[in-house]
VOROSE-43740 format. One line per field, with one value per residue (C-alpha): residue number from 0; residue in three letters; x, y, z; chain. Coordinates in steps of 0.5 Angstrom, whole numbers. Layout:
BEGIN
k	c(NUM	...)
r	c(ALA	...)
xx	c(X	...)
yy	c(Y	...)
zz	c(Z	...)
c	c(A	...)
This chain:
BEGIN
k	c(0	1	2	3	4	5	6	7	8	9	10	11	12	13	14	15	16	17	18	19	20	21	22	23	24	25	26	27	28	29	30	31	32	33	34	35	36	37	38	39	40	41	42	43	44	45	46	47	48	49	50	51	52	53	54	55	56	57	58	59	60	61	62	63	64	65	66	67	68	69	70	71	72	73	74	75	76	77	78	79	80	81	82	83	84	85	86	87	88	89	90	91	92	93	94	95	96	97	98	99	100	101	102	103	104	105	106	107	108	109	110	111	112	113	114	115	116	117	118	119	120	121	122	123	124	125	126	127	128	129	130	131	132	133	134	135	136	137	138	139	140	141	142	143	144	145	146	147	148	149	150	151	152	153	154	155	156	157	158	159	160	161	162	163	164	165	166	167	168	169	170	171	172	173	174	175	176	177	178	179	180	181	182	183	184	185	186	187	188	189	190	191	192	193	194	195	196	197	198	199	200	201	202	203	204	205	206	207	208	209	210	211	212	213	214	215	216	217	218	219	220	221	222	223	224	225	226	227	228	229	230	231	232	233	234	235	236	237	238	239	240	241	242	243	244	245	246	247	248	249	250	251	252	253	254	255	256	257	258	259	260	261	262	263	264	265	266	267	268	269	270	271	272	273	274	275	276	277	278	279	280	281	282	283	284	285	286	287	288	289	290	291	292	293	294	295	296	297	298	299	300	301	302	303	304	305	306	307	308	309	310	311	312	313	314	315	316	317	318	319	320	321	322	323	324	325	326	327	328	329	330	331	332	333	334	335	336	337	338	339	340	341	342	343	344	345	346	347	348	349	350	351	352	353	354	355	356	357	358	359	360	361	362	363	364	365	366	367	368	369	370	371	372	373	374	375	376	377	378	379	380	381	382	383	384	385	386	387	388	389	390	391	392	393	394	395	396	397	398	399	400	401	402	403	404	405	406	407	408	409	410	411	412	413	414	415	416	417	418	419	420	421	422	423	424	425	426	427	428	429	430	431	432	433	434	435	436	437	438	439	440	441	442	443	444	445	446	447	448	449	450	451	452	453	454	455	456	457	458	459	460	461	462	463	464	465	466	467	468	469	470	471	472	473	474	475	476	477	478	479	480	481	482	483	484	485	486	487	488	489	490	491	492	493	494	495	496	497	498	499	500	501	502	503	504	505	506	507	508	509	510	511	512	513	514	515	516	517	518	519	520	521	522	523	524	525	526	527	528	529	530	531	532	533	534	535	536	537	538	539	540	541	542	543	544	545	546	547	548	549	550	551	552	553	554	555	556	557)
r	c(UNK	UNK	UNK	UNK	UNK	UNK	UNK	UNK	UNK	UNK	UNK	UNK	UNK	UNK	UNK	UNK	UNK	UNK	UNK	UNK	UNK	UNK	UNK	UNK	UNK	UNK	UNK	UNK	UNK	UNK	UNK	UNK	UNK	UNK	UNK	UNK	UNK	UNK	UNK	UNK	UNK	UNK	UNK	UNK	UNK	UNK	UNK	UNK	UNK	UNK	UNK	UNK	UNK	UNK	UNK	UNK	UNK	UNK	UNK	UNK	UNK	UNK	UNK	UNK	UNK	UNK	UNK	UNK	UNK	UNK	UNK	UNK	UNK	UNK	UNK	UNK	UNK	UNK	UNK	UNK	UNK	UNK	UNK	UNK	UNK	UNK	UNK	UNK	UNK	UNK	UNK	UNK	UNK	UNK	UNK	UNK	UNK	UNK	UNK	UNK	UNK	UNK	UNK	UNK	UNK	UNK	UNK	UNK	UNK	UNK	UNK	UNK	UNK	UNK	UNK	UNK	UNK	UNK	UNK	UNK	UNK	UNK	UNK	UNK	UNK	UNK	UNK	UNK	UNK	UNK	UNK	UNK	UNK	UNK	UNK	UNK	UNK	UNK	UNK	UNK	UNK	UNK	UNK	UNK	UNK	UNK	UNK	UNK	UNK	UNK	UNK	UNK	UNK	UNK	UNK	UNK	UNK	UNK	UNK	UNK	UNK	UNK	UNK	UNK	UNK	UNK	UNK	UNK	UNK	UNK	UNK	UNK	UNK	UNK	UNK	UNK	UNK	UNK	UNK	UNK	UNK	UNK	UNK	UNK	UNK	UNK	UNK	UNK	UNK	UNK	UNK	UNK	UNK	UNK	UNK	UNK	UNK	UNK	UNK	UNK	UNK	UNK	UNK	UNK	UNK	UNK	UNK	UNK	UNK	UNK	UNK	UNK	UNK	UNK	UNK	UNK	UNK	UNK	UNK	UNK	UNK	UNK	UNK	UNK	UNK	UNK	UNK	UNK	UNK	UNK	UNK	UNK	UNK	UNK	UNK	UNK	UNK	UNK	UNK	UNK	UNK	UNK	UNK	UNK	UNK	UNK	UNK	UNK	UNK	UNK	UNK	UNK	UNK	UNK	UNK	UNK	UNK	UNK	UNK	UNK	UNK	UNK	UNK	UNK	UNK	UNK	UNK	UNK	UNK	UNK	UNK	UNK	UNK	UNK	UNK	UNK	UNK	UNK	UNK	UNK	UNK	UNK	UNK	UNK	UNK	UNK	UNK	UNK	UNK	UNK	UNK	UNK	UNK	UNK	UNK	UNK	UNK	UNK	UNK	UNK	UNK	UNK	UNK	UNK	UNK	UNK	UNK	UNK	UNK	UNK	UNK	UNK	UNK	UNK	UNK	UNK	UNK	UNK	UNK	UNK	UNK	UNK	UNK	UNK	UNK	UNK	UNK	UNK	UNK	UNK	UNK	UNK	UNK	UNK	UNK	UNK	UNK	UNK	UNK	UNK	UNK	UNK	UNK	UNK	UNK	UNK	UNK	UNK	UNK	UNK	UNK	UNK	UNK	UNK	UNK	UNK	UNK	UNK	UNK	UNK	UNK	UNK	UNK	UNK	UNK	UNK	UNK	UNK	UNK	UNK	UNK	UNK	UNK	UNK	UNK	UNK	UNK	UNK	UNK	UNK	UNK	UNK	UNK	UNK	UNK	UNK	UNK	UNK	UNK	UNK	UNK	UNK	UNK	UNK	UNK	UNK	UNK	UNK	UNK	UNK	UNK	UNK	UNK	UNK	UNK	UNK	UNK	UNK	UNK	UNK	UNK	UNK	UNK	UNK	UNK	UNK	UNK	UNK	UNK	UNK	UNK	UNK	UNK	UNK	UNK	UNK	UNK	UNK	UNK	UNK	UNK	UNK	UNK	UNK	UNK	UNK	UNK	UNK	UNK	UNK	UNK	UNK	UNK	UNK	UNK	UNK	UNK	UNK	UNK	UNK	UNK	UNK	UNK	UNK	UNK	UNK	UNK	UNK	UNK	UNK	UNK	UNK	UNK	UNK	UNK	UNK	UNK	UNK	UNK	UNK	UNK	UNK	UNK	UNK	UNK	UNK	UNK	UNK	UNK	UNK	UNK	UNK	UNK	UNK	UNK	UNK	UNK	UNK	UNK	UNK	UNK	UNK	UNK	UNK	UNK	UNK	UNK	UNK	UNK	UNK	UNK	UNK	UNK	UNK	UNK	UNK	UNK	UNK	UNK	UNK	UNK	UNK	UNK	UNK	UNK	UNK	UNK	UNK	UNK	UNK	UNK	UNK	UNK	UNK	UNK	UNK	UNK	UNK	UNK	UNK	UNK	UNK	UNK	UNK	UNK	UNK	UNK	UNK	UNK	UNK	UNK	UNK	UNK	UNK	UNK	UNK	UNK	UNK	UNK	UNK	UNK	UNK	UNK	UNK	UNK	UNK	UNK	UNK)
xx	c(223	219	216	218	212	212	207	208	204	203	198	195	193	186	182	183	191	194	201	207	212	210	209	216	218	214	216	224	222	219	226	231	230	228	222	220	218	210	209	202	200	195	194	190	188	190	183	181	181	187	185	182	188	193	187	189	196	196	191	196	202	207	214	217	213	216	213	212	214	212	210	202	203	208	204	199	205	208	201	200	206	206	198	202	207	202	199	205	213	215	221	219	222	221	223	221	222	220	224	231	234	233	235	238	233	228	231	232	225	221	224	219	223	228	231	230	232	235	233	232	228	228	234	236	230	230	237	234	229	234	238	233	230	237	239	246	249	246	251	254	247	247	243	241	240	239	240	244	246	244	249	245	248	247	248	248	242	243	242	242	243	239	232	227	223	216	210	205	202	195	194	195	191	185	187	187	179	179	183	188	194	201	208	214	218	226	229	231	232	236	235	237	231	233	226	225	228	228	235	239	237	243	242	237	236	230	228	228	222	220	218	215	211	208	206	203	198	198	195	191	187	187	180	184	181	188	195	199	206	211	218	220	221	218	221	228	231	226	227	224	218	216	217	212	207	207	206	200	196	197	195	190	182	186	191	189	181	178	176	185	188	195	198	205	209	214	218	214	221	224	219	221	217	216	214	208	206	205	202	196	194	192	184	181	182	188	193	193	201	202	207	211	213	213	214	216	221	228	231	227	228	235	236	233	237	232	234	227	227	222	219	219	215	211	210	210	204	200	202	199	193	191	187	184	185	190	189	193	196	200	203	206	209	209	214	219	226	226	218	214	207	208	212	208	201	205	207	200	197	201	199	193	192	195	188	190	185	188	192	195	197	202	205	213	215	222	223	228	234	232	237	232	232	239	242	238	243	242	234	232	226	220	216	212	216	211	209	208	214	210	214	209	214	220	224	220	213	210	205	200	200	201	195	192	195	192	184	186	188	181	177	182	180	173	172	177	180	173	171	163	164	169	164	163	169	170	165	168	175	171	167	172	179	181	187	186	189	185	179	181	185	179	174	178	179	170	168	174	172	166	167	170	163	158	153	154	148	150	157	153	149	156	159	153	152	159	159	154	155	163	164	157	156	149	145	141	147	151	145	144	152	152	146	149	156	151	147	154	157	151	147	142	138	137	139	140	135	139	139	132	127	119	117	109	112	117	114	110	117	120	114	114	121	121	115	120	127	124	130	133	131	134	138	137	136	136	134	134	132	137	133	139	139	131	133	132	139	140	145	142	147	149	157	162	168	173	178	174	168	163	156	155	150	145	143	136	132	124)
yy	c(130	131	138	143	147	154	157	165	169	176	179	186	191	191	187	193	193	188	188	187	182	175	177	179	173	169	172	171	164	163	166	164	156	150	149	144	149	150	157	159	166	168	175	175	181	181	181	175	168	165	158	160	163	157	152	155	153	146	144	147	143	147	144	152	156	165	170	178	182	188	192	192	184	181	179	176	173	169	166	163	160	157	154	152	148	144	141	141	141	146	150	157	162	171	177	184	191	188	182	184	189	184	177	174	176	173	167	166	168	163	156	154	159	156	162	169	174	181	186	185	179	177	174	171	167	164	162	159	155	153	151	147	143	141	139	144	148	155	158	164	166	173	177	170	168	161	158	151	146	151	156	162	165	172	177	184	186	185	190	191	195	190	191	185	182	185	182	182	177	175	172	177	182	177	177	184	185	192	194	198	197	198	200	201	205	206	204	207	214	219	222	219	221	218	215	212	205	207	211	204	201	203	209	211	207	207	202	202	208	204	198	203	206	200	199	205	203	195	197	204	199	193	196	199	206	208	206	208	209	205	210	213	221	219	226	226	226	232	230	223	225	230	225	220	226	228	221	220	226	226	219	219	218	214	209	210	209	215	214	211	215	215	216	219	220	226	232	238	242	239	241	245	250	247	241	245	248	242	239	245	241	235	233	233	226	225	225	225	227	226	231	229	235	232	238	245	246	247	244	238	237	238	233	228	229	231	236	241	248	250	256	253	247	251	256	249	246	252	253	246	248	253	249	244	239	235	231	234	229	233	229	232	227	227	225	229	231	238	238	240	241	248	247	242	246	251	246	244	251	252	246	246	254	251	248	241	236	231	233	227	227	221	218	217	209	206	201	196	199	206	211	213	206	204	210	211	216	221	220	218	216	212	207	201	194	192	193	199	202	208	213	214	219	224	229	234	232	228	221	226	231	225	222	230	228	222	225	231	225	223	229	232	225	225	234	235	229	226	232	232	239	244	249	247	249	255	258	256	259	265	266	264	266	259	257	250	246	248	246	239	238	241	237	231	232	233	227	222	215	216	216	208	206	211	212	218	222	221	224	230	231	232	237	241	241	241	248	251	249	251	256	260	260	262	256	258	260	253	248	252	251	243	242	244	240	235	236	236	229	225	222	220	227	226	231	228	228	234	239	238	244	243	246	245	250	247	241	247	251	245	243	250	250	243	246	250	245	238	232	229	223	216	221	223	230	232	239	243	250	256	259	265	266	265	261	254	250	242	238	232	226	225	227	228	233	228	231	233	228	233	233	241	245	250	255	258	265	263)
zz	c(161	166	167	173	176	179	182	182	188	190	194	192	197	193	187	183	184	179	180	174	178	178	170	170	173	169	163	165	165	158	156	160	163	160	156	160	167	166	170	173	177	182	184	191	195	204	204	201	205	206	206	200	196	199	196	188	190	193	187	182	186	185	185	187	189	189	193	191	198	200	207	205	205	209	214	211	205	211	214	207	207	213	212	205	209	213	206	201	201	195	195	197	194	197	193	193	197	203	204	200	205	211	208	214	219	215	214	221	223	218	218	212	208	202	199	198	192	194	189	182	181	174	173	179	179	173	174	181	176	172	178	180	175	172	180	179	184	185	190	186	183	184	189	192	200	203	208	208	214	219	216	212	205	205	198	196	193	185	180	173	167	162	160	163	158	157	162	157	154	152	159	164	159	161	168	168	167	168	174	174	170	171	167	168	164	167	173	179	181	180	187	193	200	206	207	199	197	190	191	193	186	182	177	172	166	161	157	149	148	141	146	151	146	144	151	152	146	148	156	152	149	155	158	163	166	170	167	172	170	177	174	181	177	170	168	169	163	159	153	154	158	153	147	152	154	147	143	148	146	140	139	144	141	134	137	145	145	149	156	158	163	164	171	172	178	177	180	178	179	173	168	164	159	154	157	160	155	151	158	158	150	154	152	160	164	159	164	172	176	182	185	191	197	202	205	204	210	207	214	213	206	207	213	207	201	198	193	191	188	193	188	181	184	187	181	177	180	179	172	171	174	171	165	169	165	168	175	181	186	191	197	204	209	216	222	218	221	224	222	228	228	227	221	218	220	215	209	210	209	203	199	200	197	191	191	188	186	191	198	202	208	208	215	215	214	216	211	211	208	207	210	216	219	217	221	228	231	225	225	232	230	234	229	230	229	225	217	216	221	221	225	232	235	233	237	233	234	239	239	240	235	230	233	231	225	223	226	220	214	215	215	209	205	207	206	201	197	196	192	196	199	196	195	203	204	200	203	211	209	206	213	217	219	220	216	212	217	223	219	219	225	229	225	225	233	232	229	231	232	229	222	220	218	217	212	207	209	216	215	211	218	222	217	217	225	226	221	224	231	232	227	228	220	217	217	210	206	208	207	200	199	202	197	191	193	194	187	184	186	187	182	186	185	192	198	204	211	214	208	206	208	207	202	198	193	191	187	183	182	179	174	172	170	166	162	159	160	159	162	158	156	161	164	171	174	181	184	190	192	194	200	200	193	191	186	183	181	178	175	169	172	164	164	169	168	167	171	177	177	178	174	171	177	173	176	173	173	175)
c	c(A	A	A	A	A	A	A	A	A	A	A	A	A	A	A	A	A	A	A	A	A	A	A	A	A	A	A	A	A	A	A	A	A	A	A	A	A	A	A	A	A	A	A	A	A	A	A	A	A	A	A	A	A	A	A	A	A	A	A	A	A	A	A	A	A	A	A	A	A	A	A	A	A	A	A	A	A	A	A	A	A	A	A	A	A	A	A	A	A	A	A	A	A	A	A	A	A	A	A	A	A	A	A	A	A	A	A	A	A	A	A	A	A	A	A	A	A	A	A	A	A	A	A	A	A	A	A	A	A	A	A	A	A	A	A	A	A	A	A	A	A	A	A	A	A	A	A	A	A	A	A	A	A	A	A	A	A	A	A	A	A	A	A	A	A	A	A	A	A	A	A	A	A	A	A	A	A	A	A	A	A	A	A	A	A	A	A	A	A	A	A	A	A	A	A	A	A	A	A	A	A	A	A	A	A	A	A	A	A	A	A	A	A	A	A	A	A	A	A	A	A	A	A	A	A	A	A	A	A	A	A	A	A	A	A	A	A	A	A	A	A	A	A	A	A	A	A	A	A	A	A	A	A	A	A	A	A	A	A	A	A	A	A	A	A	A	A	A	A	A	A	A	A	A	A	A	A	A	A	A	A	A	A	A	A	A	A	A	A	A	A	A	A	A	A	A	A	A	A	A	A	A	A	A	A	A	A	A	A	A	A	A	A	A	A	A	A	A	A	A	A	A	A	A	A	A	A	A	A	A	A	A	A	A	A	A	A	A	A	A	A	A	A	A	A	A	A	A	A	A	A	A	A	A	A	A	A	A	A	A	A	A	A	A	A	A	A	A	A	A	A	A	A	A	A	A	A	A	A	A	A	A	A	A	A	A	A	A	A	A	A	A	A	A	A	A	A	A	A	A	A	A	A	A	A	A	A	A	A	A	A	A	A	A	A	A	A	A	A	A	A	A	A	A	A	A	A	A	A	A	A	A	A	A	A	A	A	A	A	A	A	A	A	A	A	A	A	A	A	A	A	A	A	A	A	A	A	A	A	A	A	A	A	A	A	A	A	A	A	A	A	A	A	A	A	A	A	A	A	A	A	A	A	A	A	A	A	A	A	A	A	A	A	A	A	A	A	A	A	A	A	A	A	A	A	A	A	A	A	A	A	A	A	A	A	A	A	A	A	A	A	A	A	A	A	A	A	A	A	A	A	A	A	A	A	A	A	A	A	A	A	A	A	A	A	A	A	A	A	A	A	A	A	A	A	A	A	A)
């Protein structure tokens, strides 16, 4: 009998992304279909060469070959098929969120296009395979789109309650090679935010915990650093989640290898107490959460169907917080409905003060079949036609306050979420009467257009200037808290040209210091002198804390 080759294919945003959908398929193959179906993978990025990619394929000569879909690489997914269209003539199959809500004008816009699988992939598309390989009928496959003699079929999105086959085997545990590593734990969620796609897919199932468990020990020891958890609100159902929190702790440094972070997305309302007390035992690095506000205006939270406890979650993050051994991401969204700039200014303010280790200023997306972008009279919202749909215009915030909003995203990424310069800002908002969101906006407007490629050193000179300029701040006291933010963060021991002052003393201070402290050896020390203070400090570029990625600043007593 004669073998059937499939080619699976997804394109990550980037090389350290690793993505879990062609293995899934892969794995539904191997268990559903005709032993005689030999199945490849290949994981690209949007950077890479197309050509490039497309040649891995054609020497594979594929018979069917399926793509992962999604907003970060539709365009580029589209180019490589038609590049592969000019070479060879498989079955071209697409699938994932951004192809399973608008089947129809998918398949009208690219002729190369054979099927397309709306919703969940795994079943559907080893019956495809199936189909094909014994030359039988596929129209009743469910959640299956094509097209036949001119006339497109179209079928609802399919959605199960069966648990799909594991994705790990040893070859995509090779293929892994250290980037982060993905794992799914349920499906679904139980909520329904007009702006999410997660809501559309059917209601919460979780997946055996026996099996669960066995993975988190299986992709602890893959080599990975980062195992990030997919499911849309890994705690909701408590009991699971403490269970899951639990048996990670504890077997972490025995079964889980030291150095293994485990990444969750969570709603930080439906914590309960026990949870967080079992959380604050954590070791530091352990677990990281990222916490989705979107935004704290009950109008707007309202308008998107996003059920939020306002207080508790407020209250929850700092409980979190308080030991500082987890990381803290927290996310706001803006374009909202019924969110003006003033009301963002204000959502903004507010998280900031709850001091995360991480605050993203994410833009609104109309995806397809989101709520947002299927009822335009009840969201009148302007977005871009093309992928990511990002929303350019609201009638609450204007083009131009988005444009703002895009200058204050690079700053709080570059100021505040790199981790270069929170002593740095410490001290502007001690010395100022700005709120956090002035800060960035006004600096963001500052260095607007400046920033995409700059060098480190460069950008370390336009936040001094900036400070000094703008705010009238005392040179000395910010150049000594830029260097210790700067001796804190980079290894190099070095302070950039901006923050270095002449001193012929300086060198003799140091000796002195090392007659008494000598460096360790093989471990790199830098130094800077605080004008201010009169007093030396140093960092020995050995161990990094594990949750916020700064070397220790000693100060010391001459």
């Amino acid at each position: 009998m004669k073998s059937l080759k499939v080619a699976i294919c997804t394109l990550n945003s980037k090389y350290i992304h690793s993505s879990l959908a062609p293995w899934y398929l892969k794995a539904a193959i191997e268990a559903n279909c005709p032993r005689n179906i030999v199945v490849s993978v290949l994981e690209g990025t949007i950077n890479d060469d197309l050509s490039s990619i497309a040649n891995e394929i054609i020497a594979l000569n594929p018979d069917i070959i399926g793509f992962s879909c999604y907003i970060w690489n539709i365009i580029a997914t589209k180019k490589l098929v038609r590049m592969l269209k000019d070479h060879i003539n498989p079955i071209i199959v697409l699938g994932g969120p951004e192809v399973s809500f608008n089947p129809r004008e998918t398949l009208e816009s690219e002729p190369h296009i054979d099927f397309i699988i709306s919703g969940e992939g795994e079943k559907p598309f080893s019956l495809l395979v199936s189909a094909i390989c014994n030359q039988s009928d596929y129209t009743d496959i469910p959640g299956l789109c094509y097209k036949d003699k001119g006339k497109i079929y179209i079928k609802k999105p399919y959605f199960t309650t069966d648990t799909p086959p594991s994705p790990y085997n040893d070859e995509y545990f090779k293929k892994l090679n250290g980037r982060l590593a993905y794992l799914e734990t349920s499906r679904g969620c139980p909520f329904s935010c007009a702006f999410c796609l997660s809501g559309n897919c059917g209601n919460v199932r979780f997946f055996d915990i026996e099996r669960t468990k066995s993975e988190i020990i299986k992709l602890g020891n893959s080599g990975a650093k980062t195992i990030k958890l997919v499911d849309r609100t890994f705690n909701c159902n408590r009991k699971r989640a403490y269970e899951l929190f639990k048996f990670i702790i504890e077997n972490y440094g025995s079964a889980i290898p030291q150095g293994a972070c485990f990444h969750f997305e969570i709603a930080g309302d439906l914590l309960d107490e026990q949870t967080i007390r079992l959380l604050s035992t954590a070791p530091a690095g352990l677990i990281q959460f990222e916490i989705g506000l979107q935004s704290l205006n009950p109008k707007t939270l309202e308008a998107i169907q996003r059920k939020t406890d306002i207080c508790k979650l407020l209250g929850n993050i700092r409980k979190l917080l308080k030991p500082e051994n987890i990381h803290i991401h927290i996310d706001l969204i803006a374009g909202l409905p019924f969110e003006d700039l003033q009301s963002f200014r204000k959502s903004f303010n507010t998280a900031f003060s709850l001091k995360p280790h991480m605050l993203q200023l994410g833009f609104l997306k109309l995806l397809h079949g989101s709520q947002m972008r299927e009822n335009s009279e009840k969201y009148p919202c302007k977005f871009s036609p093309e992928p990511p749909y990002e929303v350019i215009e609201t009638p609450w915030i204007t083009h131009n306050e988005l444009k703002l909003l895009h200058f204050t995203e690079d700053a709080l990424d570059r100021l505040y979420n790199s981790g270069r310069f929170r002593r740095t800002l410490n001290y502007v908002l001690t010395e100022t009467e700005k709120t956090p969101f002035d800060i960035f906006s006004e600096f963001g407007e500052y260095t607007a257009n400046q920033t995409s490629s700059i060098a480190l050193d460069d950008y370390i000179e336009l936040v001094y200037n900036f400070f000094c300029e703008k705010y009238k701040l005392n040179n000395t006291v910010l150049r000594d808290v830029m260097a210790c933010d700067r001796l804190a963060t980079n290894a190099s021991g070095s302070l950039p040209q901006v923050l270095r002052i002449k001193d012929p003393s300086l060198k003799q201070k140091i000796k002195a210091f090392e007659r008494q402290t000598p460096q360790l050896k093989g471990v790199q020390r830098g130094y800077a002198y605080l004008y201010s203070q009169n007093r030396l400090v140093y960092a020995d570029y050995k161990d990094k804390h594990p949750v916020t990625g700064e070397y220790q600043i000693t100060k010391v007593e001459l």
